[in-house]
C-alpha positions as CSV (number, residue, x, y, z in Angstrom):
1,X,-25.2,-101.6,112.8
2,X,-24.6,-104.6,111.1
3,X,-26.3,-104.2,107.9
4,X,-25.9,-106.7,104.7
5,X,-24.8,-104.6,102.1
6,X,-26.0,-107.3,99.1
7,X,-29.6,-106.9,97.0
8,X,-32.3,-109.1,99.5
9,X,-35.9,-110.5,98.6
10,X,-38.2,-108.1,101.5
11,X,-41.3,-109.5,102.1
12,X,-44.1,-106.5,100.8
13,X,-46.4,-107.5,103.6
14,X,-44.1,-107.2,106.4
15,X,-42.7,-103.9,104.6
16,X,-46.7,-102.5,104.7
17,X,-47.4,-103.6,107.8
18,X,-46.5,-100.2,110.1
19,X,-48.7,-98.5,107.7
20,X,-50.8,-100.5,106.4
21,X,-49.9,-98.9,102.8
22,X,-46.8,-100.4,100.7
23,X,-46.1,-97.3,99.1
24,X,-46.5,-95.2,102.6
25,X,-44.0,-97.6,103.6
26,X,-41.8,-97.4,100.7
27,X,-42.0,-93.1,101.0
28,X,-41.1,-93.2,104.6
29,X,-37.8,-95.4,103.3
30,X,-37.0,-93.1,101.0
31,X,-37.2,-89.7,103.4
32,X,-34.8,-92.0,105.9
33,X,-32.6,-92.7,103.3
34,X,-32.6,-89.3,102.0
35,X,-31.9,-88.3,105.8
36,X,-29.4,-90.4,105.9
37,X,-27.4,-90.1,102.8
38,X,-27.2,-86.4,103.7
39,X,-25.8,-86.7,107.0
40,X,-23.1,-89.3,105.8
41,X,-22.4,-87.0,103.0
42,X,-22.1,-83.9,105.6
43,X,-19.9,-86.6,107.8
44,X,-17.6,-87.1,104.4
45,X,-17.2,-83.6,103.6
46,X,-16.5,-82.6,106.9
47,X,-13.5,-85.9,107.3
48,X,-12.4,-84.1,104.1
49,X,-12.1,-80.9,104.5
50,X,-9.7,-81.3,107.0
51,X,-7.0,-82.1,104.1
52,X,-8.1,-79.1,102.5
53,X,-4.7,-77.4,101.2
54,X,-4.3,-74.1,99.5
55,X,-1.6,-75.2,97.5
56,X,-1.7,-76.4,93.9
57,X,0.5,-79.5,94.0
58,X,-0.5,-82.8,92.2
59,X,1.9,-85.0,94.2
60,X,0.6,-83.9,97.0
61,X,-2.9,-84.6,96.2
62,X,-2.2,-88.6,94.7
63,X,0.0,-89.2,98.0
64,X,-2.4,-89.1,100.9
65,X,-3.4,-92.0,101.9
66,X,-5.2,-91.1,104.3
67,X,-7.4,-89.5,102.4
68,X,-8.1,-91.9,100.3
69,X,-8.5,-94.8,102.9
70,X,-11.2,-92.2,104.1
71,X,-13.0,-92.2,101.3
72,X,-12.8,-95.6,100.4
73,X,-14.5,-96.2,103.5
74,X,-17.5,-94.5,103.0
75,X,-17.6,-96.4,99.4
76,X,-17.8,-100.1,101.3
77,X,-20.6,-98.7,103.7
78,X,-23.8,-100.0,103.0
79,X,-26.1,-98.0,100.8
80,X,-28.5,-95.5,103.0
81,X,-31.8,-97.1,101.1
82,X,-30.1,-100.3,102.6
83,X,-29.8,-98.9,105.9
84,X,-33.2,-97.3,106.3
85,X,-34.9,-100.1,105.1
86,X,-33.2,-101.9,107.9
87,X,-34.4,-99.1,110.6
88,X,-37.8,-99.3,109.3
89,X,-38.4,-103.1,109.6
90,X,-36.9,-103.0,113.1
91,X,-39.2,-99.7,114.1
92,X,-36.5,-97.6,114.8
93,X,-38.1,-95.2,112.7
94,X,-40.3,-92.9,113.7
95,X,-42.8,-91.2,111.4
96,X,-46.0,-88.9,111.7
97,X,-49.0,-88.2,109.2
98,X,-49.5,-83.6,109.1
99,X,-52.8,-83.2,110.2
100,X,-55.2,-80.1,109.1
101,X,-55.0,-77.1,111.5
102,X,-57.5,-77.3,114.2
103,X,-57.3,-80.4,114.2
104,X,-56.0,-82.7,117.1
């Protein structure tokens, strides 16, 4: 996904328009994001782990690159609010208001 990654006028109206509400709109965003920063964050920790090492040694630890090309991966990625944003203005999220039990 091909997402700018730089700060972008939205227009409020289109942003409202799946749900007729601004700041439904704006909530749905921010549960996507939320979704997923955690899921990158899990992706991260997981790509991380994996250089885990039981010993103790500060060389070690400054020479993996890596690592550290890894992680500065994840930095350049666009932010998730960015992301979601993105998903929601091009429908590909999906979102559902609780109803009251009973009630269909």
């Amino acid at each position: 996904m091909a997402v700018n990654p730089s700060i972008i006028t939205r227009d409020l109206d289109k942003v409202a328009e799946p749900t007729g509400n601004i700041y439904e709109s704006i909530h749905i965003v921010g549960q996507r994001a939320k979704q997923i920063s955690s899921n990158l964050k899990e992706e991260l920790n997981n790509k991380l782990s994996e250089f885990a090492s039981t010993v103790d040694n500060l060389e070690e630890v400054f020479e993996n690159k890596e690592q550290i090309e890894i992680s500065k991966f994840y930095e350049r990625m666009p932010k998730p609010s960015s992301l979601a944003m993105e998903e929601f203005l091009e429908s590909k999220v999906h979102f559902r208001y609780p109803t009251e039990e009973g009630e269909e």
